[in-house]
C-alpha positions as CSV (number, residue, x, y, z in Angstrom):
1,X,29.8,-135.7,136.3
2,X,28.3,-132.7,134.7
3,X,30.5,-131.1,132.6
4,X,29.9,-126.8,132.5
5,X,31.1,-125.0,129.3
6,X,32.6,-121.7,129.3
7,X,32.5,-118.7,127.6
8,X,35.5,-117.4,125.9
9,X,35.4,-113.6,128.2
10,X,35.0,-115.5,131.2
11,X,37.9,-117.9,130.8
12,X,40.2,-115.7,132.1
13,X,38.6,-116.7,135.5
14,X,38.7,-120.1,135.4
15,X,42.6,-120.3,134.1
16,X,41.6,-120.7,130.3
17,X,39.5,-123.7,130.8
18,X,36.3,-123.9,128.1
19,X,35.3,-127.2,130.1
20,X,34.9,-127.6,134.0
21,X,33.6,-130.3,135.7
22,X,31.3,-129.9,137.9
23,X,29.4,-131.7,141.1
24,X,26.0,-131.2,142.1
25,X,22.2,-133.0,141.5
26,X,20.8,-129.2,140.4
27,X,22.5,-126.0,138.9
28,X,22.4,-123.9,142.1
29,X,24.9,-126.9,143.4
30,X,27.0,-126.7,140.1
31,X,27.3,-123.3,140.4
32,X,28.4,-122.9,143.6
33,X,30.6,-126.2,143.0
34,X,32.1,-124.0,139.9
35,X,32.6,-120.8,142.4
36,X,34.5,-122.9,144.9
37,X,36.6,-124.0,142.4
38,X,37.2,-120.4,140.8
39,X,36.1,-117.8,143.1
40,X,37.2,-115.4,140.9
41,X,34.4,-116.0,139.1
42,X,31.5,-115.5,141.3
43,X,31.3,-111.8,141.0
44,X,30.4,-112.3,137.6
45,X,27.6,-114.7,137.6
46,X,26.3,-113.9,140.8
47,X,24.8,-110.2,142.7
48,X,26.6,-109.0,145.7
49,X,23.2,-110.2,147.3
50,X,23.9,-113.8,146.0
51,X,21.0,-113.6,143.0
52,X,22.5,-115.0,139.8
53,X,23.1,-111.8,137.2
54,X,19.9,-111.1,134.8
55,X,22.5,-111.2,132.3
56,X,23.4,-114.5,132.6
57,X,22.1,-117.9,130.9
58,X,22.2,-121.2,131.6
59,X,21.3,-123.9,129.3
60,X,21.1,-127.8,130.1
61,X,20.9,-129.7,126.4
62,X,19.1,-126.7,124.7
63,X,16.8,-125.7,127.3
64,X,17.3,-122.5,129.6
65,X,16.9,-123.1,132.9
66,X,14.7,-119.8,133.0
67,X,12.1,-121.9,131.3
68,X,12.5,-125.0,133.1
69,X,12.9,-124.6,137.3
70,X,15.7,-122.3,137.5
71,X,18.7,-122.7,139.6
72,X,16.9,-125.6,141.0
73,X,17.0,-127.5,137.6
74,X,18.0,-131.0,138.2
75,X,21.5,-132.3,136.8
76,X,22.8,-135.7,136.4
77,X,25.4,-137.8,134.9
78,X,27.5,-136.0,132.3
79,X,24.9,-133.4,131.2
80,X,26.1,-130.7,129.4
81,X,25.7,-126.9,130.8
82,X,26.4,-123.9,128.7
83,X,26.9,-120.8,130.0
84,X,25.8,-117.7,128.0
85,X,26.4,-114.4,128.7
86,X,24.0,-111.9,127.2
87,X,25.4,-109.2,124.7
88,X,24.0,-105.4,125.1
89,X,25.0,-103.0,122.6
90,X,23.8,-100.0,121.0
């Protein structure tokens, strides 16, 4: 099974896990697979309207999903997907 990685500041969410597995042929299923399983954590990924955040990026191997077919990016076996928050300062 795909296997999501995540970021240190969102750990807190998903009880200190860096790796969650995860179930689902594309990343919309992962995602909401990962929100089921830490609900807590949906309000930071995703819009009160249900959009995934701008701020958030989703890589499969290296590529970001924003380049390949979004949230409807296909998943299989025990792929690797990182989750990157962006960083604003100033």
């Amino acid at each position: 099974m795909p296997v999501l990685r995540i970021p240190t500041p969102l750990r807190a969410y998903t009880n200190g896990q860096s790796d969650v597995t995860v179930s689902g042929s594309n990343i919309s299923e992962a995602l909401a697979d990962l929100t089921n399983q830490y609900p807590a954590l949906k309000p930071h990924l995703f819009s009160e309207g249900g959009d995934l955040r701008p701020f958030v990026n989703l890589f499969v191997g290296e590529n970001n999903i924003k380049d390949l077919q979004g949230v409807d990016t296909p998943i299989q076996g025990d792929q690797k997907i990182m989750l990157i928050p962006s960083i604003a300062g100033g």
